[in-house]
Biopython code that builds the backbone (N, CA, C, O; Angstrom):
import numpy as np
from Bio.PDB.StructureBuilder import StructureBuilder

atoms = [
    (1, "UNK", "N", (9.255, 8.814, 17.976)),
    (1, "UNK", "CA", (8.050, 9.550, 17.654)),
    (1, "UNK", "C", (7.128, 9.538, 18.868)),
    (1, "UNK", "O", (7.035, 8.570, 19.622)),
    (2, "UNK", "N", (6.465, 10.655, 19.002)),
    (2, "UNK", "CA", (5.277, 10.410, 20.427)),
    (2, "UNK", "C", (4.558, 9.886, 20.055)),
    (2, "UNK", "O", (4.447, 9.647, 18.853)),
    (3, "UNK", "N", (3.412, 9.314, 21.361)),
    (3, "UNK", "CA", (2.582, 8.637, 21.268)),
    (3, "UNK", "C", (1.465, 9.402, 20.558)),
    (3, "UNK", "O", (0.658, 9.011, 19.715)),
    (4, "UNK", "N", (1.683, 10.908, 21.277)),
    (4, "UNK", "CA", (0.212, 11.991, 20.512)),
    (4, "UNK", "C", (0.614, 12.935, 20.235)),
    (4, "UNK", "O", (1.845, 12.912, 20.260)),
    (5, "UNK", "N", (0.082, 14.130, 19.868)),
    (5, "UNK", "CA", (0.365, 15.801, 19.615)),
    (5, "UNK", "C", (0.181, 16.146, 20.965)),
    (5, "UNK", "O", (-0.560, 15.520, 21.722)),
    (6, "UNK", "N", (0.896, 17.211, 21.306)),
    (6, "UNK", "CA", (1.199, 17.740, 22.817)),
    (6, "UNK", "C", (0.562, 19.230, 23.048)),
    (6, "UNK", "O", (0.461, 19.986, 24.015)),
    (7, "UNK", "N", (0.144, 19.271, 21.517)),
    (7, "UNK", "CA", (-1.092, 20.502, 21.758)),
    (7, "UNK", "C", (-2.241, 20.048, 21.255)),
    (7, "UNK", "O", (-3.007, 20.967, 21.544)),
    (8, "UNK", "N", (-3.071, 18.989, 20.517)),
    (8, "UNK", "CA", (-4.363, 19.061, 20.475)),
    (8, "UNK", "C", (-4.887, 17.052, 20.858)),
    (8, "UNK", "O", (-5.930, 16.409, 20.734)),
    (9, "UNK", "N", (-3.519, 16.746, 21.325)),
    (9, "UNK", "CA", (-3.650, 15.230, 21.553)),
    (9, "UNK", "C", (-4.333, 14.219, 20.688)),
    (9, "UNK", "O", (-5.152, 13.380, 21.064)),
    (10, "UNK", "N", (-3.687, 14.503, 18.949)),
    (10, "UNK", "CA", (-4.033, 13.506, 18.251)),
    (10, "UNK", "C", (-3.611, 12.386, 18.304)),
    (10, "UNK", "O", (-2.390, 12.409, 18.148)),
    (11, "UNK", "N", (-4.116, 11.081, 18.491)),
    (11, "UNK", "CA", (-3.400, 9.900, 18.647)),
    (11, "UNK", "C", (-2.464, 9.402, 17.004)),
    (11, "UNK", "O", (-3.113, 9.120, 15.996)),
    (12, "UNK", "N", (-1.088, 9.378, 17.015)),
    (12, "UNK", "CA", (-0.591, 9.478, 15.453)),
    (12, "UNK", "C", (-0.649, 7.928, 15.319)),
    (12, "UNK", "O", (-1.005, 7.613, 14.183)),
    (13, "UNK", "N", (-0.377, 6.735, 16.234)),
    (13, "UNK", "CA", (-0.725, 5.741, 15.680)),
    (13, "UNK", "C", (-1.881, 5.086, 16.017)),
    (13, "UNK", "O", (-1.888, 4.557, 17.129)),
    (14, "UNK", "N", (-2.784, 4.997, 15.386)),
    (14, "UNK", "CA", (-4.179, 4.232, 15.767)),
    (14, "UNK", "C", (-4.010, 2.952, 15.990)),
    (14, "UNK", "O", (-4.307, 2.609, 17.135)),
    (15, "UNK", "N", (-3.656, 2.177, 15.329)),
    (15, "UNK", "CA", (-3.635, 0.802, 15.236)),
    (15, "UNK", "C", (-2.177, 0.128, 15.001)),
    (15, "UNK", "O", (-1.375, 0.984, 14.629)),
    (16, "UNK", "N", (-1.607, -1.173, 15.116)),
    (16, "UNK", "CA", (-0.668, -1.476, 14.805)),
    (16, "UNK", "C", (-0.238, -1.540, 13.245)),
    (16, "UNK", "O", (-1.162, -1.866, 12.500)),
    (17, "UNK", "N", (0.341, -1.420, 12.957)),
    (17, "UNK", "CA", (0.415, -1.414, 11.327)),
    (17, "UNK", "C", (0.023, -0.513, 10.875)),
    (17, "UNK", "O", (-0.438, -0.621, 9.739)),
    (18, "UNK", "N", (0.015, 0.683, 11.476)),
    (18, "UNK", "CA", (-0.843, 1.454, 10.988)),
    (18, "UNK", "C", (0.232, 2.627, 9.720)),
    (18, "UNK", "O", (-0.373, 3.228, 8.832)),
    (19, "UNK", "N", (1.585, 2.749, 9.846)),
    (19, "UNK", "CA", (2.375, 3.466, 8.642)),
    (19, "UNK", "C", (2.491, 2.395, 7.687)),
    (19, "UNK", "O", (3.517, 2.535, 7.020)),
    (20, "UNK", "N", (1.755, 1.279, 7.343)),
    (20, "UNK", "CA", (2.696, 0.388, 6.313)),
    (20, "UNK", "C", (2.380, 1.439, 5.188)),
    (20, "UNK", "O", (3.345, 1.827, 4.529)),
    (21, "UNK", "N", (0.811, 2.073, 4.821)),
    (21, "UNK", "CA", (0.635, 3.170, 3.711)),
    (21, "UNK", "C", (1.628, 3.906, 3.836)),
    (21, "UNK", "O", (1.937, 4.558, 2.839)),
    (22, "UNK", "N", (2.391, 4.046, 4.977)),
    (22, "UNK", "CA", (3.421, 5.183, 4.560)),
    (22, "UNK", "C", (4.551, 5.337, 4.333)),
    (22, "UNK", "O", (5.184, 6.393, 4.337)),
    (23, "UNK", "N", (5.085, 3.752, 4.004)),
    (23, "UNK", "CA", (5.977, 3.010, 3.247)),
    (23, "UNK", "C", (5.782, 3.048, 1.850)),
    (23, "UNK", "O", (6.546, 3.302, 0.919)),
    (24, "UNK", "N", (4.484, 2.710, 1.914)),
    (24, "UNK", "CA", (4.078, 3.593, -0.394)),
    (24, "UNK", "C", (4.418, 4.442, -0.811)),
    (24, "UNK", "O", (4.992, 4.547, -1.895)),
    (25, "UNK", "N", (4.123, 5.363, 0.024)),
    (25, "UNK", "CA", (4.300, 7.155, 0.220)),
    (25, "UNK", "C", (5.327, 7.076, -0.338)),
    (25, "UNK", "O", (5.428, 7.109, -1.565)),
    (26, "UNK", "N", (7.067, 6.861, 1.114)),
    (26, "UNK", "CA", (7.906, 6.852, 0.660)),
    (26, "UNK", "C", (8.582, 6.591, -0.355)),
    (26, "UNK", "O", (9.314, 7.365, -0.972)),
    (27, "UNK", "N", (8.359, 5.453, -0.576)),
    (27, "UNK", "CA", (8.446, 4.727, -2.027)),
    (27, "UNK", "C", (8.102, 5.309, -3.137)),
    (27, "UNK", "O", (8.573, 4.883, -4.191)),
    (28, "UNK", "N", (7.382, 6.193, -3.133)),
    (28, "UNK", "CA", (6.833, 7.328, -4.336)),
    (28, "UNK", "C", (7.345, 8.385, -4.323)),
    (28, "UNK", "O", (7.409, 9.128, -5.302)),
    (29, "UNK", "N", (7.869, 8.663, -3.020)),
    (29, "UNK", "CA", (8.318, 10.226, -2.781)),
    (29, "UNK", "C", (9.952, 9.852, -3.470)),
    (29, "UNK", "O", (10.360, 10.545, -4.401)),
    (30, "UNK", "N", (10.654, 8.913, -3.014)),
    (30, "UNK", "CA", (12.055, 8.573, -3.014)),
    (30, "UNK", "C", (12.450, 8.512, -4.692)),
    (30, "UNK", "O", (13.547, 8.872, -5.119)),
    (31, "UNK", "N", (11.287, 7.959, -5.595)),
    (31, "UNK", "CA", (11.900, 7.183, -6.713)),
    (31, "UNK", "C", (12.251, 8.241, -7.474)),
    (31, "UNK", "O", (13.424, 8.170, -7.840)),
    (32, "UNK", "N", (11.655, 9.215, -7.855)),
    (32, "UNK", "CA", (12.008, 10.168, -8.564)),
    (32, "UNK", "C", (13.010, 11.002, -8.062)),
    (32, "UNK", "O", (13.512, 11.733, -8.916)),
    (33, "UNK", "N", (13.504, 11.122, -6.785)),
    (33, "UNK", "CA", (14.604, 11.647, -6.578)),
    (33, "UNK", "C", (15.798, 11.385, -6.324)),
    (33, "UNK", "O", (16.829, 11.987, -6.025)),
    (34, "UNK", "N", (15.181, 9.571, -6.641)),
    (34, "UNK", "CA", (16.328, 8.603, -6.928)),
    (34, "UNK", "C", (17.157, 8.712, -8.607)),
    (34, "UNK", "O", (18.343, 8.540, -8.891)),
    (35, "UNK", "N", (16.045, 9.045, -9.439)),
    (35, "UNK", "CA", (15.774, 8.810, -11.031)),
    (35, "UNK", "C", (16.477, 10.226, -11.030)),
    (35, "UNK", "O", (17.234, 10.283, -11.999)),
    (36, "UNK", "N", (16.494, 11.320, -10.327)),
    (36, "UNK", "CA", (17.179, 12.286, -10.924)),
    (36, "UNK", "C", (18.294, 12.544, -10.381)),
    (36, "UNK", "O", (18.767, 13.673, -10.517)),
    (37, "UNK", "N", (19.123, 11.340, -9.475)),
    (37, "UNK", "CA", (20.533, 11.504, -9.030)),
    (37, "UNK", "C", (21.029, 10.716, -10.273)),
    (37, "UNK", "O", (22.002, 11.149, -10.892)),
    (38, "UNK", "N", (20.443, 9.652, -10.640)),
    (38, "UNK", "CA", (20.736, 8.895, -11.469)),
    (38, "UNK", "C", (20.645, 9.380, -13.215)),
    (38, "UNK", "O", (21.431, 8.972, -14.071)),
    (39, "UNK", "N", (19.980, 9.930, -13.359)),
    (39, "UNK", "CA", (19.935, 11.173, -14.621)),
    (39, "UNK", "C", (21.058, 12.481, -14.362)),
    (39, "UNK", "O", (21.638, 12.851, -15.382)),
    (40, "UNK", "N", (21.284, 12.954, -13.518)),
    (40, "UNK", "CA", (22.225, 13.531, -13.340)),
    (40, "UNK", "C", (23.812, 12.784, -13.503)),
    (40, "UNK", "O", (24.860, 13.184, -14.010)),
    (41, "UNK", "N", (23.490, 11.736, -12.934)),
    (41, "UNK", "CA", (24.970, 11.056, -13.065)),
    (41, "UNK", "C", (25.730, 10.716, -14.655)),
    (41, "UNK", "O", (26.879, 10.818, -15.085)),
    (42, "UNK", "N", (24.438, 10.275, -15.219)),
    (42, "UNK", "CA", (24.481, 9.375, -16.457)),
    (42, "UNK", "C", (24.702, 10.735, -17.464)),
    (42, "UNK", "O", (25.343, 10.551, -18.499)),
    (43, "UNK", "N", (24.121, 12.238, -17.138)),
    (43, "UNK", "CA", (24.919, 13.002, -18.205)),
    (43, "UNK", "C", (26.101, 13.586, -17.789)),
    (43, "UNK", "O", (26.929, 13.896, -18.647)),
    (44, "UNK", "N", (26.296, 13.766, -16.754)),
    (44, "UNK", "CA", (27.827, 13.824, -16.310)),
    (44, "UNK", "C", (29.399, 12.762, -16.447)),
    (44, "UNK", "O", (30.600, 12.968, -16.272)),
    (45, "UNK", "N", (28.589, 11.643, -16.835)),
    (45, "UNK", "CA", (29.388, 10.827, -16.983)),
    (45, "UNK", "C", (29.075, 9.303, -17.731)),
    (45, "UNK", "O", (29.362, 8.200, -17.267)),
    (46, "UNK", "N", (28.384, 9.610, -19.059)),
    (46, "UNK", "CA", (27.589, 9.328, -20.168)),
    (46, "UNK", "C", (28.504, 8.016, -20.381)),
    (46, "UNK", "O", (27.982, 7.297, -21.233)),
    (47, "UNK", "N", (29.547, 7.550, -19.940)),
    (47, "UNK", "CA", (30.758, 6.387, -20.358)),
    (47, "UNK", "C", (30.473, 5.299, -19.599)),
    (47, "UNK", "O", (30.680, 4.106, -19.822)),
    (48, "UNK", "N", (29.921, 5.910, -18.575)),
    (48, "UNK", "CA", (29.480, 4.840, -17.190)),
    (48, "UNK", "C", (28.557, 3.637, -17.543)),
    (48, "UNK", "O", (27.642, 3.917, -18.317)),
    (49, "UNK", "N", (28.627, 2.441, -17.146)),
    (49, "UNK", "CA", (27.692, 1.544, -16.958)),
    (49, "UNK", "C", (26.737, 1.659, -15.924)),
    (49, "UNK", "O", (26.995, 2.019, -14.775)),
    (50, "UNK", "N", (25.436, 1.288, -16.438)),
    (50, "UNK", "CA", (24.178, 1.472, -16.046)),
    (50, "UNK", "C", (24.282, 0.858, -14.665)),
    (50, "UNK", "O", (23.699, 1.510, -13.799)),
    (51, "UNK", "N", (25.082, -0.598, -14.134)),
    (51, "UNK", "CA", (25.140, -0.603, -12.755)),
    (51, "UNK", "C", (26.140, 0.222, -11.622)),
    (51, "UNK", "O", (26.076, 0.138, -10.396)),
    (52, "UNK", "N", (27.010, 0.985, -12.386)),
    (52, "UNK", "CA", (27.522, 1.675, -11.610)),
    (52, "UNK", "C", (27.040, 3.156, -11.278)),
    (52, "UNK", "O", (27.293, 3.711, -10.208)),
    (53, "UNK", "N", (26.335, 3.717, -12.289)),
    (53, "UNK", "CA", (25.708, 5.084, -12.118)),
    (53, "UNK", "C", (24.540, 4.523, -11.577)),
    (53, "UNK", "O", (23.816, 5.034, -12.431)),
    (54, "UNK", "N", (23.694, 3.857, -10.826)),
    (54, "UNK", "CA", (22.887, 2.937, -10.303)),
    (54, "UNK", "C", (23.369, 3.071, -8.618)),
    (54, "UNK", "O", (22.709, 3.385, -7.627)),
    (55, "UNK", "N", (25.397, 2.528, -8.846)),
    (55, "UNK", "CA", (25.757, 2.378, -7.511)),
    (55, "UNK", "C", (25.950, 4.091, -7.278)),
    (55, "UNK", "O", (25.725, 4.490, -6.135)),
    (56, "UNK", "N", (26.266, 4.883, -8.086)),
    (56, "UNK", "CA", (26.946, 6.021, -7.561)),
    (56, "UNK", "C", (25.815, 6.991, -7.272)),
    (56, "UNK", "O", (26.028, 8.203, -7.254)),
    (57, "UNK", "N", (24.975, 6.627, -7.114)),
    (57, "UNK", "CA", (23.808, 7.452, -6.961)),
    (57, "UNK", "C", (23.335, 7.151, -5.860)),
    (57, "UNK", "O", (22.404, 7.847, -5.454)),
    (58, "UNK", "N", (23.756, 6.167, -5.128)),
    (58, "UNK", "CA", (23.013, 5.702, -4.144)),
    (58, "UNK", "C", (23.578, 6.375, -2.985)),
    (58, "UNK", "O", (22.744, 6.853, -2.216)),
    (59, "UNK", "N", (25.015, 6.546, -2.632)),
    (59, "UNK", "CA", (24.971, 7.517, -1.484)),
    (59, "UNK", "C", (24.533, 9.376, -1.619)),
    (59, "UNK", "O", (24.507, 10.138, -0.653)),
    (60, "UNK", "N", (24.333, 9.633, -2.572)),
    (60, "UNK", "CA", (23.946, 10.894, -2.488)),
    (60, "UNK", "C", (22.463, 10.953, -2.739)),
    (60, "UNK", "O", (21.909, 11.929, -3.245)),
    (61, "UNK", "N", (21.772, 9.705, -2.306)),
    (61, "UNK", "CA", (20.330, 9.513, -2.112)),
    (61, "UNK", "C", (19.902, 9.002, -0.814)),
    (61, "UNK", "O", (18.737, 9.027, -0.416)),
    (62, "UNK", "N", (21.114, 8.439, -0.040)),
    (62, "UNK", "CA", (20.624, 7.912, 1.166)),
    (62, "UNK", "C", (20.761, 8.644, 2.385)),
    (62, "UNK", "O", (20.344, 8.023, 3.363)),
    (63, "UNK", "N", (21.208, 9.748, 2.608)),
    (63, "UNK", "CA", (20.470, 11.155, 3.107)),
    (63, "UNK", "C", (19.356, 11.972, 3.117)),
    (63, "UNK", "O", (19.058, 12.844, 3.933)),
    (64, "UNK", "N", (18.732, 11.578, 2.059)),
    (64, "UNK", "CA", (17.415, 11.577, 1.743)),
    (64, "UNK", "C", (16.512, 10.646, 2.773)),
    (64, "UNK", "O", (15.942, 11.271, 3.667)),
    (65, "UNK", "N", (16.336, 9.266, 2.733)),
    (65, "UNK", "CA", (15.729, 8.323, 3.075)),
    (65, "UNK", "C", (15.298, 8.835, 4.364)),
    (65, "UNK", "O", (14.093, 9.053, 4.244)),
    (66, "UNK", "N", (15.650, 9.112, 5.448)),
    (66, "UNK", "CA", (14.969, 9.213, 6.175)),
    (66, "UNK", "C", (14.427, 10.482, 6.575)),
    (66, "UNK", "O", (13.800, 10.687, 7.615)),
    (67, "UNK", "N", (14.672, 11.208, 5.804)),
    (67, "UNK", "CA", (13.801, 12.541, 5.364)),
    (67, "UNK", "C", (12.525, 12.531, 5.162)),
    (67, "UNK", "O", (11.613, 13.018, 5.831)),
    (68, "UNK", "N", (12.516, 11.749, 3.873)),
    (68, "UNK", "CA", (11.139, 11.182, 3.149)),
    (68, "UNK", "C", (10.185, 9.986, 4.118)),
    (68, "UNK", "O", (8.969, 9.821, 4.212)),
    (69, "UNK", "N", (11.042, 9.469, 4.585)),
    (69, "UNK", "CA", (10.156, 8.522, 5.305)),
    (69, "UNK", "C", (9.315, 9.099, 6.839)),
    (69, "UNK", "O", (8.367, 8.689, 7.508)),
    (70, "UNK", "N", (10.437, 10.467, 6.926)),
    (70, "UNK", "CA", (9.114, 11.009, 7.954)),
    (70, "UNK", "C", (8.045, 12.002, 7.207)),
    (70, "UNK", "O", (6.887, 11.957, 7.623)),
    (71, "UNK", "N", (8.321, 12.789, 6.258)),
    (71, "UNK", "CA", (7.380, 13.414, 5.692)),
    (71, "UNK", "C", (6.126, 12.093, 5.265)),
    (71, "UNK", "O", (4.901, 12.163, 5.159)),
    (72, "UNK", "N", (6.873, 11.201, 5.134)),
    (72, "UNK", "CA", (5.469, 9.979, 4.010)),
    (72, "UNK", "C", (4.758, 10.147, 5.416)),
    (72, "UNK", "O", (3.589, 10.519, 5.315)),
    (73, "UNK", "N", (5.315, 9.909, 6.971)),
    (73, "UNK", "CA", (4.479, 9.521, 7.607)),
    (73, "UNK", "C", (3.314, 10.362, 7.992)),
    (73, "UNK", "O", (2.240, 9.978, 8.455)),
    (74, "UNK", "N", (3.760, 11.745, 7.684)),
    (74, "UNK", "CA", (3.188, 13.332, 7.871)),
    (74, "UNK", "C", (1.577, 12.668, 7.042)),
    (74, "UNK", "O", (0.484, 12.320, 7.487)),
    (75, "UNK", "N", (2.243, 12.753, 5.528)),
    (75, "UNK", "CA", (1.216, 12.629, 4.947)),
    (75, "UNK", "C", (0.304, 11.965, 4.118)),
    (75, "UNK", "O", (-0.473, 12.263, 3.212)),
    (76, "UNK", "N", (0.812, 10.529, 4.994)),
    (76, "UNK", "CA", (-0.251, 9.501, 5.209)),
    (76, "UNK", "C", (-1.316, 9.943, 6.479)),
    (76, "UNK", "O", (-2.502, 9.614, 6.507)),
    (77, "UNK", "N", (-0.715, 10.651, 7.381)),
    (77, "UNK", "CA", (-1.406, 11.266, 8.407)),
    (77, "UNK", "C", (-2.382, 11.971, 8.273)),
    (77, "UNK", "O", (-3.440, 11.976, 8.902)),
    (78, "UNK", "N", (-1.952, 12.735, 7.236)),
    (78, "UNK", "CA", (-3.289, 14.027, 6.965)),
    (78, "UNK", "C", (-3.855, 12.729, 5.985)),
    (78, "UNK", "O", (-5.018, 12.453, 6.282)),
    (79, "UNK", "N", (-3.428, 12.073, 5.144)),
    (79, "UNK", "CA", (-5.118, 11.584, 4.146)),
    (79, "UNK", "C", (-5.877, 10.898, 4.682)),
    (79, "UNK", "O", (-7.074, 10.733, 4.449)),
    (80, "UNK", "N", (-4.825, 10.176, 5.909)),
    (80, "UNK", "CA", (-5.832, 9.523, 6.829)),
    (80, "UNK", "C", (-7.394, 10.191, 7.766)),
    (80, "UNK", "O", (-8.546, 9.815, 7.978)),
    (81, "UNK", "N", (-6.578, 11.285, 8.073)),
    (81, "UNK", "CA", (-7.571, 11.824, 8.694)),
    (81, "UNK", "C", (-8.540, 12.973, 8.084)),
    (81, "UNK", "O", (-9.332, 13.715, 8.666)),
    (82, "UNK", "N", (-8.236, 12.874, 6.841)),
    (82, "UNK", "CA", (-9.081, 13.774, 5.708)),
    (82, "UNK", "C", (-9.987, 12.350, 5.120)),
    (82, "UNK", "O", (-11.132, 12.687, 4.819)),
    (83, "UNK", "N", (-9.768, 11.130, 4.939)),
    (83, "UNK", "CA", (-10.551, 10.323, 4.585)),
    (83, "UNK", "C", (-11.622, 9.954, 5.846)),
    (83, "UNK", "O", (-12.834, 9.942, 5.633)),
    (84, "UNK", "N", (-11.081, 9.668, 7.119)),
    (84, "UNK", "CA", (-11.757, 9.246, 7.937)),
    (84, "UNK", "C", (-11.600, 9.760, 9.507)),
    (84, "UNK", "O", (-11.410, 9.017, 10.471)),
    (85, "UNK", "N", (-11.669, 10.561, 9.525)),
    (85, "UNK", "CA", (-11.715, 11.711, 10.298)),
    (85, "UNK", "C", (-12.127, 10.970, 11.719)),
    (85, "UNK", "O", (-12.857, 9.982, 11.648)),
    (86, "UNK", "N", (-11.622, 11.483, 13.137)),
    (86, "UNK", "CA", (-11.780, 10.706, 14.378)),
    (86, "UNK", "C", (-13.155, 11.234, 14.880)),
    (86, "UNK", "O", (-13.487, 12.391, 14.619)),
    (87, "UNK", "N", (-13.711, 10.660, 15.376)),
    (87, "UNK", "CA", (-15.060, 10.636, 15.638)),
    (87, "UNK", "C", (-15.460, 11.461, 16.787)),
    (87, "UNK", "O", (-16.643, 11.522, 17.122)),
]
sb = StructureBuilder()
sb.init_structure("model")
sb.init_model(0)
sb.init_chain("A")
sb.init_seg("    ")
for serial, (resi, resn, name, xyz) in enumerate(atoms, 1):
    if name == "N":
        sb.init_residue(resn, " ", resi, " ")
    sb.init_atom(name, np.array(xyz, "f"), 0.0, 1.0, " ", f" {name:<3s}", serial, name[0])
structure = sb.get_structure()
């Protein structure tokens, strides 16, 4: 990731620690599209045990992951700077 924007030179990380909010993000963005590989699985294959439609869901969710984890960082970005705007 750069250090800034290369057309209006926003600095994207201010501080150290500064994406852990956008580890929540992710975490919010991911679950439900975790919950509907896993709802999908479980009526396709209604016989299954709950830890295996659990496991079988997980690689056709982990293509996702780092999808979501750059959008979370997008938009932790904008609330950041819609809450507290650079001076």
């Amino acid at each position: 990731m750069r250090e800034s924007c290369p057309v209006c030179g926003y600095r994207f990380e201010r501080e150290p620690g500064y994406f852990v909010g956008a580890m929540y993000l992710s975490y919010a963005l991911a679950v439900p599209i975790y919950a509907a590989f896993v709802l999908l699985i479980e009526a396709l294959r209604p016989a299954m045990s709950s830890s295996l439609v659990l496991l079988a869901a997980l690689p056709f969710f982990l293509p996702f992951a780092p999808i979501l984890y750059r959008y979370s960082r997008i938009l932790w970005m904008h609330l950041d700077r819609t809450l507290d705007p650079p001076a």
